[in-house]
BAKOLVEX-173043 format. One record per residue (C-alpha): x, y, z; residue in three letters; residue number from 0. Coordinates in steps of 0.1 Angstrom, whole numbers, plus 5000, padded with zeros to 4 digits. Layout:
<sites>
east=X | north=Y | up=Z | code=Ala | pos=NUM
...
</sites>
This chain:
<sites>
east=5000 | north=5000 | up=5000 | code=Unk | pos=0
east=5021 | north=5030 | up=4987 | code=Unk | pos=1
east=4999 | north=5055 | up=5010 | code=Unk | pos=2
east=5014 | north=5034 | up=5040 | code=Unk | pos=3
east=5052 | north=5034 | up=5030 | code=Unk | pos=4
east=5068 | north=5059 | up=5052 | code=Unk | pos=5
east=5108 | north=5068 | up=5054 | code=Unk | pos=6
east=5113 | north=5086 | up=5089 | code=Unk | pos=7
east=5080 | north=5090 | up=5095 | code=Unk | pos=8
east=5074 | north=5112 | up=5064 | code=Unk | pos=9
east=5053 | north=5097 | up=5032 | code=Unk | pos=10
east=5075 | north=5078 | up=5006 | code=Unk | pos=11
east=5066 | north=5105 | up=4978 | code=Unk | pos=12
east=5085 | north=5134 | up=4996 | code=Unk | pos=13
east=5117 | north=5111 | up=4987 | code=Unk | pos=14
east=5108 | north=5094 | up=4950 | code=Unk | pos=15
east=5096 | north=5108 | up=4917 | code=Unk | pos=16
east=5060 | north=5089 | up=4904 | code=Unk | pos=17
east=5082 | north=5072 | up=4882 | code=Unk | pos=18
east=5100 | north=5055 | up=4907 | code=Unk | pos=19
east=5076 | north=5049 | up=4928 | code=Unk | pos=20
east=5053 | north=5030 | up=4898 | code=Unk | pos=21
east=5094 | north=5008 | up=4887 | code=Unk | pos=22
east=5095 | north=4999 | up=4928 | code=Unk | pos=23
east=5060 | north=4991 | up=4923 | code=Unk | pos=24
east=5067 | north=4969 | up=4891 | code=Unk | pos=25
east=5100 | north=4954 | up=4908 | code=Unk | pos=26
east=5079 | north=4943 | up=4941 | code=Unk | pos=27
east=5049 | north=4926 | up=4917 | code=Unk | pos=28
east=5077 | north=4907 | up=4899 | code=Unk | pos=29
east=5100 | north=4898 | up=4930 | code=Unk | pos=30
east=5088 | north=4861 | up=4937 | code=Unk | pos=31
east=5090 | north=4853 | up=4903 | code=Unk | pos=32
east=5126 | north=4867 | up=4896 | code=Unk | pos=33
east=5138 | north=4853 | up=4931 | code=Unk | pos=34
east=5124 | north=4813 | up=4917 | code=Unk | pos=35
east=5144 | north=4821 | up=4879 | code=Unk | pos=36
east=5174 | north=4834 | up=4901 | code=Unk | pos=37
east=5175 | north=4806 | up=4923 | code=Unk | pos=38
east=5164 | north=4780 | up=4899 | code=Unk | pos=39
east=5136 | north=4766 | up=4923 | code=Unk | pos=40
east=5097 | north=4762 | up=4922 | code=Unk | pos=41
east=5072 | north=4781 | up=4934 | code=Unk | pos=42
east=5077 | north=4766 | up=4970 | code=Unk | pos=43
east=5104 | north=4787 | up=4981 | code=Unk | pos=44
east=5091 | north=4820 | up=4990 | code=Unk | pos=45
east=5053 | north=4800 | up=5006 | code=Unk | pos=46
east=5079 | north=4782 | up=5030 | code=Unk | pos=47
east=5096 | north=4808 | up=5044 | code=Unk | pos=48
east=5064 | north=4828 | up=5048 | code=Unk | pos=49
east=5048 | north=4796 | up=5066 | code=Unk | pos=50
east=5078 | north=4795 | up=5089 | code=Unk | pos=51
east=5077 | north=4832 | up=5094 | code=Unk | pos=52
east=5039 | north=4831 | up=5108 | code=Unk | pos=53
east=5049 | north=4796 | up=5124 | code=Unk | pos=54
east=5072 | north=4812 | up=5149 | code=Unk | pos=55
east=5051 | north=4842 | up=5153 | code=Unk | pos=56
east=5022 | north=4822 | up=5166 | code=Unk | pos=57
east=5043 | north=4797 | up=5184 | code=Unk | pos=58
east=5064 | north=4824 | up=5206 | code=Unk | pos=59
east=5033 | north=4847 | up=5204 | code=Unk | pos=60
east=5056 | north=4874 | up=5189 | code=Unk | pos=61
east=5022 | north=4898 | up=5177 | code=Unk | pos=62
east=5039 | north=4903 | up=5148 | code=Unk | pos=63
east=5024 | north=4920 | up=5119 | code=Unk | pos=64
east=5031 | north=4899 | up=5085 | code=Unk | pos=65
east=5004 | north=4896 | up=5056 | code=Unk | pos=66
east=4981 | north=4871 | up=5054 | code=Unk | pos=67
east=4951 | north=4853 | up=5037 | code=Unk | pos=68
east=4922 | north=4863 | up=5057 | code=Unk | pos=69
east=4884 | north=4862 | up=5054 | code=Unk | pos=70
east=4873 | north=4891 | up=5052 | code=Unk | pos=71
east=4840 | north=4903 | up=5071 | code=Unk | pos=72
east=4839 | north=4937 | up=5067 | code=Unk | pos=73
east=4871 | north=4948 | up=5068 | code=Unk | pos=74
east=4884 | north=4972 | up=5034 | code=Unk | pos=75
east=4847 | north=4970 | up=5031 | code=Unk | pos=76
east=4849 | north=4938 | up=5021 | code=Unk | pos=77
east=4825 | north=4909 | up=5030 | code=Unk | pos=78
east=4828 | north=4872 | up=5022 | code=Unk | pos=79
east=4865 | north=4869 | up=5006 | code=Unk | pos=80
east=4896 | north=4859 | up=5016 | code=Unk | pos=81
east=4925 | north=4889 | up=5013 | code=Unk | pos=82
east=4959 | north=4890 | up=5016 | code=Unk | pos=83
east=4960 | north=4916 | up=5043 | code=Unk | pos=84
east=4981 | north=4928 | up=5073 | code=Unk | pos=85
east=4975 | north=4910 | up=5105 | code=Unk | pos=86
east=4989 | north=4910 | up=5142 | code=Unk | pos=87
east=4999 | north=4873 | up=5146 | code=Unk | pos=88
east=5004 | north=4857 | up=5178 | code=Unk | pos=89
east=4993 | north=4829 | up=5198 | code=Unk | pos=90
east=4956 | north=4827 | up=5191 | code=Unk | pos=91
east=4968 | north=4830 | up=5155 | code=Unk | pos=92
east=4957 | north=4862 | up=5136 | code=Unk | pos=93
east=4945 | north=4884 | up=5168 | code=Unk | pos=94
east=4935 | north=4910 | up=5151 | code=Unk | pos=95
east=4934 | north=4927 | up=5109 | code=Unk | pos=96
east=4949 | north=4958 | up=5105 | code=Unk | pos=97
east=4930 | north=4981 | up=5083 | code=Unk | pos=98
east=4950 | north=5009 | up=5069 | code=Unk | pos=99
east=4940 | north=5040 | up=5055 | code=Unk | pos=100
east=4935 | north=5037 | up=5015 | code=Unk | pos=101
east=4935 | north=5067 | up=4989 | code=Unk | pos=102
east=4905 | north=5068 | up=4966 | code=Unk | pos=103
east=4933 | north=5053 | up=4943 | code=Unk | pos=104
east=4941 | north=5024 | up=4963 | code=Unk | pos=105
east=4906 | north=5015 | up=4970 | code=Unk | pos=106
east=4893 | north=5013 | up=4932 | code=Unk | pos=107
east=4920 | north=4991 | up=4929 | code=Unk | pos=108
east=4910 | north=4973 | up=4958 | code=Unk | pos=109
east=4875 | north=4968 | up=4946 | code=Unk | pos=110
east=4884 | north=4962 | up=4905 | code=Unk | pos=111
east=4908 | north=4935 | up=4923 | code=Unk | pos=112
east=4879 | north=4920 | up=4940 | code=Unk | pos=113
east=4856 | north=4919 | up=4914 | code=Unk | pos=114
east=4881 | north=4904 | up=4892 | code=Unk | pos=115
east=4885 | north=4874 | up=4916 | code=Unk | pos=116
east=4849 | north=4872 | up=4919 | code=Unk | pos=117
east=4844 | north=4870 | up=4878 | code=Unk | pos=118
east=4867 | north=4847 | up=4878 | code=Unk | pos=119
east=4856 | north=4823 | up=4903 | code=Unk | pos=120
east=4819 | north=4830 | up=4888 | code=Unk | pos=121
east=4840 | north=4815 | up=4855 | code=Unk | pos=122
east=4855 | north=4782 | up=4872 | code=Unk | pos=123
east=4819 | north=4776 | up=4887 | code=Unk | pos=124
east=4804 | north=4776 | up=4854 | code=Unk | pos=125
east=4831 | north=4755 | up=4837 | code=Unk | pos=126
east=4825 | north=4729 | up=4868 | code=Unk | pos=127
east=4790 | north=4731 | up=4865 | code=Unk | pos=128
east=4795 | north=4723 | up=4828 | code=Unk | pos=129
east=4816 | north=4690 | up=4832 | code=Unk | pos=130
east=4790 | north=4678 | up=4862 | code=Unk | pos=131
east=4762 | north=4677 | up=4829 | code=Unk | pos=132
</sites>
């Protein structure tokens, strides 16, 4: 969430252009996929150390916050869906979903996003529904 990134408290754009902020943008989309060609490895690399990471969190109840899958009741405005959001995890697992303040940007984004996984599971129900006959 760009609106979040902060350098010494201050918002990321008072230190980078637009332009650089859309390449780091670009860069951060492509990273898993770039880290798996650089390493040679399959797509199990970057899940594992993410399971581990919210392992130890909620073993040691560490409240960390980390991003995770999450059904979403409300939260982002959001009802019904699982997101990829940020979450204080500790021993009675995600304790608590940490909403953060979205531009107008960010949440059309958000919701074309949503609707796009929603069309798209509407899709794979239909082609099920299709083989079933």
């Amino acid at each position: 969430i760009r609106s979040a990134c902060r350098i010494a408290g201050l918002p990321v754009e008072h230190f980078l252009l637009p332009e650089q902020l859309d390449i780091i943008d670009e860069e951060t989309r492509c990273a898993d996929a770039d880290l798996q060609t650089a390493l040679g490895s399959s797509a199990v690399v970057s899940p594992a150390l993410a399971a581990v990471e919210m392992a130890e969190a909620i073993i040691y109840d560490k409240k960390k916050i980390l991003s995770c899958c999450v059904l979403c009741e409300g939260e982002y405005g959001i009802r019904r869906m699982f997101m990829t959001v940020p979450c204080v995890l500790g021993k009675s697992g995600v304790e608590r979903i940490i909403e953060a303040d979205l531009t107008s940007e960010e949440r059309m984004t958000l919701v074309k996003s949503c609707k796009s996984v929603v069309d798209s599971c509407r899709e794979a129900e239909t082609m099920l529904n299709s083989w079933d006959s």
